[in-house]
LUMSE-121613 format. One record per residue (C-alpha): y, x, z; residue in one letter; residue number from 1. Coordinates in Angstrom, 2 decimals. Layout:
<sites>
<site><y>Y</y><x>X</x><z>Z</z><code>A</code><pos>NUM</pos></site>
...
</sites>
This chain:
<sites>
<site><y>126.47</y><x>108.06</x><z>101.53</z><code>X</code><pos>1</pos></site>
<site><y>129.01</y><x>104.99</x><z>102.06</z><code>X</code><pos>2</pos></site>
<site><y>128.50</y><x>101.74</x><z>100.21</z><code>X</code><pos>3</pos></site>
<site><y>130.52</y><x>101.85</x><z>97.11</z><code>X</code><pos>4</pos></site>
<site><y>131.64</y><x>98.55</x><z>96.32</z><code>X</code><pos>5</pos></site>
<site><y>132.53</y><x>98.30</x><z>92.18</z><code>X</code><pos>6</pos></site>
<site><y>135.37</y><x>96.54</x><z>90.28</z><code>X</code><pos>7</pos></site>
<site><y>134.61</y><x>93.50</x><z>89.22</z><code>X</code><pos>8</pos></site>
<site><y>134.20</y><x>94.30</x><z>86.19</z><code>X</code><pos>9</pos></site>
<site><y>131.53</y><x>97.05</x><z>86.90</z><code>X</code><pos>10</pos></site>
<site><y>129.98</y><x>94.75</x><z>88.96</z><code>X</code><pos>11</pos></site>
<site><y>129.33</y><x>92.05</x><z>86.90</z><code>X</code><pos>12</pos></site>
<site><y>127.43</y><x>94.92</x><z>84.41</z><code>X</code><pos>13</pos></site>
<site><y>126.06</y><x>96.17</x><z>87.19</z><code>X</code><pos>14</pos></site>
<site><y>124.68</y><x>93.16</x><z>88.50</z><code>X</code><pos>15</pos></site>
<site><y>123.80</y><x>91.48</x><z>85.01</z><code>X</code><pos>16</pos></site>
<site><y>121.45</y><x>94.01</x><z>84.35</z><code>X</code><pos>17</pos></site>
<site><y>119.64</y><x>93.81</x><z>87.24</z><code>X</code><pos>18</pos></site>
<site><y>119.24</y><x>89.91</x><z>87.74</z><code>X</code><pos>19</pos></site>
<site><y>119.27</y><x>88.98</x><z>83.44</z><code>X</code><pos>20</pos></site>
<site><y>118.15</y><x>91.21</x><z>82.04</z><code>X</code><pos>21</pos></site>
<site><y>115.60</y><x>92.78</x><z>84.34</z><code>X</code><pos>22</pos></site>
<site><y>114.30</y><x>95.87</x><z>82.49</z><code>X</code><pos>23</pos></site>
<site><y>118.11</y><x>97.95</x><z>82.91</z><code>X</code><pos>24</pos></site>
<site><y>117.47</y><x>100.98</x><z>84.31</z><code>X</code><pos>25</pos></site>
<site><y>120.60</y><x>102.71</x><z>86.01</z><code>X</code><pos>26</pos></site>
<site><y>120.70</y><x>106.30</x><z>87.08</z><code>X</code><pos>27</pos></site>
<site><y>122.15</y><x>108.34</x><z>89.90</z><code>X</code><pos>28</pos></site>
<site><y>124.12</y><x>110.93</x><z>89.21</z><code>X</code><pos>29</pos></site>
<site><y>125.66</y><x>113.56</x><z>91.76</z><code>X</code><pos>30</pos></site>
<site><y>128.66</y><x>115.26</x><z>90.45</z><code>X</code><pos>31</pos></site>
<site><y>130.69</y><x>118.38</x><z>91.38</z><code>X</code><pos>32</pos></site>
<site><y>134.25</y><x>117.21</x><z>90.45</z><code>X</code><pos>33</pos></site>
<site><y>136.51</y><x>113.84</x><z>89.95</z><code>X</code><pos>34</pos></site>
<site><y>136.37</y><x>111.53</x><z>86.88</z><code>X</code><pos>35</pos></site>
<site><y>138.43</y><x>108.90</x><z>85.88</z><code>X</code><pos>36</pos></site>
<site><y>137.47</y><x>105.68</x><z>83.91</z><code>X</code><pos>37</pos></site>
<site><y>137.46</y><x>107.41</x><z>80.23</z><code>X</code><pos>38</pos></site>
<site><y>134.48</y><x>109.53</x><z>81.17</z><code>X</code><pos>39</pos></site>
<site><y>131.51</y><x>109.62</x><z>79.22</z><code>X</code><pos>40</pos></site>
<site><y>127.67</y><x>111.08</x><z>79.81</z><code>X</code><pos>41</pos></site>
<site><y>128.69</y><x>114.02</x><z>78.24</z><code>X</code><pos>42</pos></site>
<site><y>131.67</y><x>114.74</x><z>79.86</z><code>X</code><pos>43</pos></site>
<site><y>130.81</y><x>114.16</x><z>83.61</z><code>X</code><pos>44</pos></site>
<site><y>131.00</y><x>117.56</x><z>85.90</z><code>X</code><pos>45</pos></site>
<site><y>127.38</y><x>116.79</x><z>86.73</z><code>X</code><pos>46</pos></site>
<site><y>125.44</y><x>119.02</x><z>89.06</z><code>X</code><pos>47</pos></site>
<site><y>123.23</y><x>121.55</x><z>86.92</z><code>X</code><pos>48</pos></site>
<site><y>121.13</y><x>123.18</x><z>89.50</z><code>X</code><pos>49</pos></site>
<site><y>117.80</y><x>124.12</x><z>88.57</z><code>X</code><pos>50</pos></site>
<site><y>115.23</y><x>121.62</x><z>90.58</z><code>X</code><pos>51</pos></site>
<site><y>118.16</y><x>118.66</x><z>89.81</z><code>X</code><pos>52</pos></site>
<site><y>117.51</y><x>115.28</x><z>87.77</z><code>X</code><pos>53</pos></site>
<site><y>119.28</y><x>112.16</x><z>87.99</z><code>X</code><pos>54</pos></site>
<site><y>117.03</y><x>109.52</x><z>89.89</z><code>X</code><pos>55</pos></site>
<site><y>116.73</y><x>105.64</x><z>88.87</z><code>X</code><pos>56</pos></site>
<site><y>117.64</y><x>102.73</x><z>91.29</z><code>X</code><pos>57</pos></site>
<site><y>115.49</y><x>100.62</x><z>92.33</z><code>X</code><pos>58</pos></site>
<site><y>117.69</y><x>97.96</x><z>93.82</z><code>X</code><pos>59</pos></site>
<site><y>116.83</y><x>94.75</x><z>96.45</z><code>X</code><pos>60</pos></site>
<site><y>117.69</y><x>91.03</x><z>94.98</z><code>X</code><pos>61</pos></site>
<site><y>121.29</y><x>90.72</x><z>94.60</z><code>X</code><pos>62</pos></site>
<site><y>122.12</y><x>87.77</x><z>97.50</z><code>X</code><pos>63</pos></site>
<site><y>125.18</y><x>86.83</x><z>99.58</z><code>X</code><pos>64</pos></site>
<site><y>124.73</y><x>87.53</x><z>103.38</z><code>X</code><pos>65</pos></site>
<site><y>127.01</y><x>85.19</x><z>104.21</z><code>X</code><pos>66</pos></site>
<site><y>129.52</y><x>82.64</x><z>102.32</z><code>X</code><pos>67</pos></site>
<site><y>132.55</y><x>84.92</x><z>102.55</z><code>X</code><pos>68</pos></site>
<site><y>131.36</y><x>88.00</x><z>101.41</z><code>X</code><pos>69</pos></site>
<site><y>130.46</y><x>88.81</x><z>97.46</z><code>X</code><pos>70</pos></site>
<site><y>126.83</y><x>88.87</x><z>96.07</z><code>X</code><pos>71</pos></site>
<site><y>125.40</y><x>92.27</x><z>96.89</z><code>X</code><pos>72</pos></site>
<site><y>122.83</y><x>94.15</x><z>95.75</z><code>X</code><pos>73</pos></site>
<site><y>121.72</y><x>97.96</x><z>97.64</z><code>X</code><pos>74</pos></site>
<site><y>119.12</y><x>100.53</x><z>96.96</z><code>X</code><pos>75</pos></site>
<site><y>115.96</y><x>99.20</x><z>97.88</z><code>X</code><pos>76</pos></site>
<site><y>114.34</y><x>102.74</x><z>97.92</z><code>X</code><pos>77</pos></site>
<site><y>114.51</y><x>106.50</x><z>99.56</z><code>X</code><pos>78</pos></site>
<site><y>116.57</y><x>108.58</x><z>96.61</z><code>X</code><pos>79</pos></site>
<site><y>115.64</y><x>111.87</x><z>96.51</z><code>X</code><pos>80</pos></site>
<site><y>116.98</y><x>114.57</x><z>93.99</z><code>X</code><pos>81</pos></site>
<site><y>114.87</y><x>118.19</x><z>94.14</z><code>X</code><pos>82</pos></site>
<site><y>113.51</y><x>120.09</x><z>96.14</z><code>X</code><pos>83</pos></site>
<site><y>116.06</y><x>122.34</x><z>94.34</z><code>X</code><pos>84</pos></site>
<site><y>114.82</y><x>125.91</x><z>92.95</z><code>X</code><pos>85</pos></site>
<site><y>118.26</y><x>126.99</x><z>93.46</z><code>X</code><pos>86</pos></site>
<site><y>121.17</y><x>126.87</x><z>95.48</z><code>X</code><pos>87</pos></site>
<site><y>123.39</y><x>124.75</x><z>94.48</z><code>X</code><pos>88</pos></site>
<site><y>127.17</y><x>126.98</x><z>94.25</z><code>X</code><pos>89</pos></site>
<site><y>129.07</y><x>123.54</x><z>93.98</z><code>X</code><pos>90</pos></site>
<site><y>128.87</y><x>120.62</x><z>96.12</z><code>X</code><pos>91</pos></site>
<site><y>128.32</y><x>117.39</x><z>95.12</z><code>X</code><pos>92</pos></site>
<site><y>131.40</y><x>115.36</x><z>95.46</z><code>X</code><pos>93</pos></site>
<site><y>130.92</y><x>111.71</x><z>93.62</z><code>X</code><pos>94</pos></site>
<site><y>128.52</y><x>110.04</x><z>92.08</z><code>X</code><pos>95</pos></site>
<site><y>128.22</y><x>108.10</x><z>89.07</z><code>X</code><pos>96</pos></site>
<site><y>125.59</y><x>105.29</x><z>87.75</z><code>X</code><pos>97</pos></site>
<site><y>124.86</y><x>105.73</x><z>84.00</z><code>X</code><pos>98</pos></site>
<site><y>122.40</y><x>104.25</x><z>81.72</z><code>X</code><pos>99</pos></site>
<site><y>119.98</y><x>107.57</x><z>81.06</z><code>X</code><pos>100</pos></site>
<site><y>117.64</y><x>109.62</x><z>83.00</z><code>X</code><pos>101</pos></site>
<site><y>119.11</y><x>112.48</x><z>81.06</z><code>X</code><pos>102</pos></site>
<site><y>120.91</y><x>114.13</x><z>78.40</z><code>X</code><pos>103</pos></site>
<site><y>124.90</y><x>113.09</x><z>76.92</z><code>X</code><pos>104</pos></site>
<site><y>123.73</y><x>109.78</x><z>75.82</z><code>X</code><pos>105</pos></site>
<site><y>124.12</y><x>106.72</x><z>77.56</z><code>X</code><pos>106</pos></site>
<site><y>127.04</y><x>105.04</x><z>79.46</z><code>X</code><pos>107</pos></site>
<site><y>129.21</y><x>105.53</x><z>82.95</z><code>X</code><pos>108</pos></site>
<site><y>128.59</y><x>101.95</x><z>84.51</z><code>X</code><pos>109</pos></site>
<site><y>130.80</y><x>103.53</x><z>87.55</z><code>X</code><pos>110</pos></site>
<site><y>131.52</y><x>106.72</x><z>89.41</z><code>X</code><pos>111</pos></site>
<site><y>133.08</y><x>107.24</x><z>93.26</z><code>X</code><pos>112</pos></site>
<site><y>133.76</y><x>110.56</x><z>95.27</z><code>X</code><pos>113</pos></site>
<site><y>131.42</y><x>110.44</x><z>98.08</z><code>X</code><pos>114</pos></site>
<site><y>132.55</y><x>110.38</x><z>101.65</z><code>X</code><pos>115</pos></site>
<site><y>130.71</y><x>113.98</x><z>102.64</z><code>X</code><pos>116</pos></site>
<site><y>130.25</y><x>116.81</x><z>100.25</z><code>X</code><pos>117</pos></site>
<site><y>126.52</y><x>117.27</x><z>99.65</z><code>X</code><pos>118</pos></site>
<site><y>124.77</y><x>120.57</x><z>99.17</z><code>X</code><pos>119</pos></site>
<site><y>121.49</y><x>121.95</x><z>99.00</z><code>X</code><pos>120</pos></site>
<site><y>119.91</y><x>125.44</x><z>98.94</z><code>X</code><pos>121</pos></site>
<site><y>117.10</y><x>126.72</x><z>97.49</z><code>X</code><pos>122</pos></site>
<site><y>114.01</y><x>124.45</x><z>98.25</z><code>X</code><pos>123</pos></site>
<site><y>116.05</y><x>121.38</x><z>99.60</z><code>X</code><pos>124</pos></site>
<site><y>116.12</y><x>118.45</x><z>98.51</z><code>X</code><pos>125</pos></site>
<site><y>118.91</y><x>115.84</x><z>99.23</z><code>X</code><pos>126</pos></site>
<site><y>118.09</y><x>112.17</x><z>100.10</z><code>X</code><pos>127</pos></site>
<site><y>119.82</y><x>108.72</x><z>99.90</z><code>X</code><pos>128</pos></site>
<site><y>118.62</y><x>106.57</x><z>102.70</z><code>X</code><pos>129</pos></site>
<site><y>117.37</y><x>103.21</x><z>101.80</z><code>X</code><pos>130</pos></site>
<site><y>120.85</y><x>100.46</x><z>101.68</z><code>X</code><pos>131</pos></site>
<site><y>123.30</y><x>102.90</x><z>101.73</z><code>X</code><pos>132</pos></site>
<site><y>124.27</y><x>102.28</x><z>97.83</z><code>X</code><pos>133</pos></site>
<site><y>125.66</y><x>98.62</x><z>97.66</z><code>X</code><pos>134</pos></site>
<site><y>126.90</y><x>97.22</x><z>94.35</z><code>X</code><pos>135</pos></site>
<site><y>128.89</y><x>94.06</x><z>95.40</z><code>X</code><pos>136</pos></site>
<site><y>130.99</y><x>91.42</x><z>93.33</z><code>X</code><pos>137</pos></site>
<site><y>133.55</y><x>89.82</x><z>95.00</z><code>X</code><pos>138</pos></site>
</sites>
C-alpha cells in the first residue's frame, strides 16, 4: 500500500487528533468501490467478508524529516485484517480512515483507491506493513 498523502484539510484533522487530542482513534477501512468526498460510514462500499473488521492506527509521532517536506505521521504498527472465513468475491480497491471500529456511525476523515487491488481467500489474512500509511500536511 502507497503512502497516501491527505488534503490539507484532512490532514490537519488527521493530525490534530493524534498530537491534541491524543485519545482519537481512527480506523482502516478497505473498500470494494470509489467514493467521493460526500460519503458517509454508512454509505461506503466497504468490504463485508466474513473474518473482516476495520483495524485502528496506531501511528509514529508526527515530525518533519527534513525542512522542505510537510509534518508526517505513518503507521507505526503491522495492520492486519482476518484471517478471513471467506473468500472475499470483491477486491479491495481504496481505503478510507473513519472514526469507528464499526457500524454506520462515525465520520470519513479520508478515503484513496489503493495502488494494487487486494484480495484474500478463505483463511487469509491481508497485512499493511509497518510505514506504508503516511498522513502528511504540507
Amino acid at each position: 500500500m502507497a503512502s497516501a498523502v491527505l488534503p490539507d484539510a484532512a490532514a490537519s484533522t488527521s493530525l490534530d487528533g493524534i498530537t491534541k487530542r491524543g485519545a482519537s482513534t481512527v480506523y482502516l477501512a478497505l473498500l470494494t468501490g470509489s467514493v467521493d468526498a460526500s460519503a458517509t460510514v454508512a454509505t461506503l462500499p466497504e468490504v463485508g467478508t466474513a473474518g473482516y473488521a476495520r483495524q485502528p492506527l496506531a501511528w509514529t509521532v508526527p515530525a518533519r524529516p527534513t525542512p522542505d517536506q510537510p509534518v508526517t505521521t505513518l503507521n507505526s504498527a503491522l495492520i492486519t485484517f482476518g484471517p478471513f472465513t471467506a473468500a472475499m468475491l470483491q477486491d479491495a480497491q481504496w481505503a478510507a480512515l473513519v472514526t469507528s471500529a464499526s457500524g454506520t456511525s462515525g465520520t470519513v476523515q479520508y478515503a484513496w483507491p489503493l495502488p494494487q487491488s487486494l484480495t484474500a481467500d478463505v483463511n487469509e489474512s491481508i497485512q499493511i506493513p509497518i510505514n506504508k500509511i503516511a498522513i502528511a500536511q504540507n
